[in-house]
C-alpha positions in Angstrom: 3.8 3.9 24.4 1.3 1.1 23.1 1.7 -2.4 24.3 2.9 -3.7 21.5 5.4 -1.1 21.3 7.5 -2.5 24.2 8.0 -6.1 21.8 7.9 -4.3 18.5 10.7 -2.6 16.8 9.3 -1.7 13.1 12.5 0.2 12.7 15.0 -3.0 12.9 11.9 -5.3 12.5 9.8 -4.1 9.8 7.8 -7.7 9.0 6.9 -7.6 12.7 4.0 -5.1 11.1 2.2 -8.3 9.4 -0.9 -8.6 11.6 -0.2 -5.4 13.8 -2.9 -3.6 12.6 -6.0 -5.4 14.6 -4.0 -3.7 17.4 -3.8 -0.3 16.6 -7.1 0.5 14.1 -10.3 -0.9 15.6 -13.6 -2.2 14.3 -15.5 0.6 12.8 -17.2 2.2 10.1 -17.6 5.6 9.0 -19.7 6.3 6.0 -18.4 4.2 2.9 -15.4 2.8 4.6 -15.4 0.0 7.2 -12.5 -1.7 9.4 -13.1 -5.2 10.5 -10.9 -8.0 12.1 -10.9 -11.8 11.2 -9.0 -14.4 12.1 -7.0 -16.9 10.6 -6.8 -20.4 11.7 -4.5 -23.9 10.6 -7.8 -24.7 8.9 -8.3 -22.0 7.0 -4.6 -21.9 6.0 -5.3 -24.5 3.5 -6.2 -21.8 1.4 -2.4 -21.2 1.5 -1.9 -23.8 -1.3 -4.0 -21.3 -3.7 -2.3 -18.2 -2.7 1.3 -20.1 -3.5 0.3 -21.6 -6.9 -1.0 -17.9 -8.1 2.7 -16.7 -6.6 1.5 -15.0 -3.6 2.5 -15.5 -0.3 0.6 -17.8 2.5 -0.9 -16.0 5.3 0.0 -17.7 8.9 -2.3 -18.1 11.4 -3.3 -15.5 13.4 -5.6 -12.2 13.3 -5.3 -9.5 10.9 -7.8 -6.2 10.0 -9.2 -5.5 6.4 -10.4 -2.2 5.0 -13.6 -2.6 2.9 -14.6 0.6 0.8 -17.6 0.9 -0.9 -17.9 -2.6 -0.1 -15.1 -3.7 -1.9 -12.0 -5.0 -0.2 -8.9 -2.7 -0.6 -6.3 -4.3 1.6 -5.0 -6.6 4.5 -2.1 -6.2 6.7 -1.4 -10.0 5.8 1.9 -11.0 4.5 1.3 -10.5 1.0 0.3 -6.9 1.5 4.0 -6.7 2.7 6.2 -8.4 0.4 4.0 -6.6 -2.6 4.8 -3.3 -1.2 8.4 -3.8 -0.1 9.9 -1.5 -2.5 8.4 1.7 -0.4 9.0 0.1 2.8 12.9 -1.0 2.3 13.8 1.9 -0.5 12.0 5.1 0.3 13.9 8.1 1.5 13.6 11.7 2.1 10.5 13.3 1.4 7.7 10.6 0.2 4.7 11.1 -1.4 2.1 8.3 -1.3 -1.2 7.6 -3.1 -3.7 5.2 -1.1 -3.8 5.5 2.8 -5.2 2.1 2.9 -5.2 0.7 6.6 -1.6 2.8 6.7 0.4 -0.5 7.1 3.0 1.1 5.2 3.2 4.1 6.6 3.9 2.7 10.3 7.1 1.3 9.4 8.0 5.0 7.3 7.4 6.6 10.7 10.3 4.4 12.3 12.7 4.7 9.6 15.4 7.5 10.1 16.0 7.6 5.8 12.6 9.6 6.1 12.1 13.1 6.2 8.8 13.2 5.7 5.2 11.7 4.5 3.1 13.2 2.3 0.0 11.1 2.0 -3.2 11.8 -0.6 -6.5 9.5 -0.1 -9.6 9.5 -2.3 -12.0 8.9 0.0 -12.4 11.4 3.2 -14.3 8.6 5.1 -11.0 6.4 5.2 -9.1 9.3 6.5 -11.5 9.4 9.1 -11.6 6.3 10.3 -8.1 5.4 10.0 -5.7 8.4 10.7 -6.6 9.1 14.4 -5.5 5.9 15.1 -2.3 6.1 13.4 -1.3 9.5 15.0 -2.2 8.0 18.3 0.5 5.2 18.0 3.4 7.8 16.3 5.1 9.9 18.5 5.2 13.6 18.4 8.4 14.1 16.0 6.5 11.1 13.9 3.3 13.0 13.9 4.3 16.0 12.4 6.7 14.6 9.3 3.5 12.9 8.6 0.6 14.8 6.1 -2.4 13.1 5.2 -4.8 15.1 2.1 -8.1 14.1 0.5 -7.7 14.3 -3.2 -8.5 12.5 -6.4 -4.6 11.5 -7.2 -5.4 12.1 -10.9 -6.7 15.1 -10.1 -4.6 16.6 -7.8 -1.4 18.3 -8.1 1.8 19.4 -5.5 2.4 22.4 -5.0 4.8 23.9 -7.7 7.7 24.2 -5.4 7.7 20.5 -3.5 10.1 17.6 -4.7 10.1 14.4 -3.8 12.6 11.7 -3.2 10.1 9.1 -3.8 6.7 8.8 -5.1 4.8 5.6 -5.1 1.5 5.2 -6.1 -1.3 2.5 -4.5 -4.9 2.6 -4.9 -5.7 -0.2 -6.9 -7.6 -3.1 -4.8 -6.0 -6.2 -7.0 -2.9 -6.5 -9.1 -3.7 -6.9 -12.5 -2.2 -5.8 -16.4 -5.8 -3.8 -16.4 -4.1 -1.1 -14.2 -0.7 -0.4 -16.1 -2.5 2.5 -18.3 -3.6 4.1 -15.2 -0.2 3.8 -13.4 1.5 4.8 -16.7 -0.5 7.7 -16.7 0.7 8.1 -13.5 4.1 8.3 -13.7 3.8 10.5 -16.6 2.0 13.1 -14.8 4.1 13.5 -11.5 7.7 12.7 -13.0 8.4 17.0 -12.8 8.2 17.0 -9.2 10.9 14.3 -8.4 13.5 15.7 -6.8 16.2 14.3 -9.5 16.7 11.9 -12.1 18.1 9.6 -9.3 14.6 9.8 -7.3 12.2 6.8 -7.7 8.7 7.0 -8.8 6.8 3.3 -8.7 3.2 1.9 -8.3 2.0 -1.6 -6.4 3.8 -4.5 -8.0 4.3 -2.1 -11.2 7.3 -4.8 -12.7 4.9 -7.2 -12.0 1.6 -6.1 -14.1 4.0 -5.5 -16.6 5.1 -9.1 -16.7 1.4 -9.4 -16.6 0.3 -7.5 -19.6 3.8 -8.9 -21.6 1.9 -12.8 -20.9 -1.5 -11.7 -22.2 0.2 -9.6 -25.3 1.7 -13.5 -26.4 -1.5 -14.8 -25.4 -3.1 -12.7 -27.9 -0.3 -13.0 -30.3 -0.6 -16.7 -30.4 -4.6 -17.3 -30.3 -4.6 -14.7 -33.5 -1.8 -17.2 -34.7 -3.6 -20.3 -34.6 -7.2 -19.2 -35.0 -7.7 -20.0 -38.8 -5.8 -23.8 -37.7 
């Protein structure tokens, strides 16, 4: 048991995983993917004022890990990476099929929760997988371990096998939230709707309501400029 296991309870606590993962993935780098930790002080928490004007959430002092890939950033373990991904960490169930391993914040908390069977994980980029997964099986326990699968595969290229369902399916790969991704995520949804389980399974992207809300404000943008252009 890890050190922060004897204070943590991600099953009754599952916000305590904001900033937990400096502690179990270290600094490293394995071909295009890289792992580094930075801290967060009061100073640099003015930045909170930006992040709350654009509707996200602050980010409280502290130290946190980022994964870079191909030198783009794909994700924190701040507290906006958790309130954006609620949905998967408070209403999955069953057997759950993810896109986007990511620094596998998420997928901590799935490992505590008793609603799930199992974890079924696909991840574009091998060198991720690499650098992240040992880390995360080292902190599960053995009954954790094994409801937990982690594949390399293009998630718009690759398929389940014909027989699997799924209780939920929820799909993350995109590094910002923006209306730009809703015909990717519609596509999405389109193309792995056959292997929920039932019509009462759930099947969801990062934030999906959200760039919806997105694209509806830049559709009355548009609608209005075309509006008054001749004006």
């Amino acid at each position: 048991m890890p050190n922060w296991g004897r204070r943590i309870d991600l099953a009754k606590n599952p916000r305590d995983v904001v900033g937990l993962m400096h502690c179990i993935i270290p600094e490293g780098e394995k071909g295009s993917a890289k792992v580094t930790h930075f801290r967060v002080t009061r100073e640099v928490n003015l930045e909170n004022l930006r992040l709350i004007r654009d509707g996200q959430c602050g980010v409280k002092s502290g130290t946190y890990a980022r994964l870079v890939v191909d030198g783009e950033l794909m994700m924190t373990d701040t507290t906006n990476e958790f309130v954006t991904n609620r949905s998967i960490i408070f209403g999955s169930e069953g057997d759950v099929l993810i896109a986007g391993l990511g620094l596998g914040m998420v997928l901590m908390v799935l490992a505590k929760r008793k609603e799930v069977t199992s974890v079924t994980v696909v991840e574009k980029h091998q060198d991720v997988i690499d650098l992240i997964e040992p880390h995360l099986r080292a902190e599960m326990t053995t009954k954790e371990s094994k409801r937990l699968t982690i594949l390399q595969g293009d998630i718009f290229e690759w398929r389940p096998p014909k027989e699997a369902r799924y209780d939920f399916i929820y799909f993350d790969i995109w590094p910002d939230i923006g209306p730009e991704n809703l015909p990717a995520m519609t596509k999405l949804h389109r193309s792995f709707w056959r292997w929920k389980r039932s019509r009462h399974s759930t099947m969801t992207s990062w934030e999906h309501q959200r760039t919806i809300a997105m694209r509806q404000e830049e559709r009355v943008e548009e609608e209005l400029y075309a509006r008054f252009r001749g004006y």
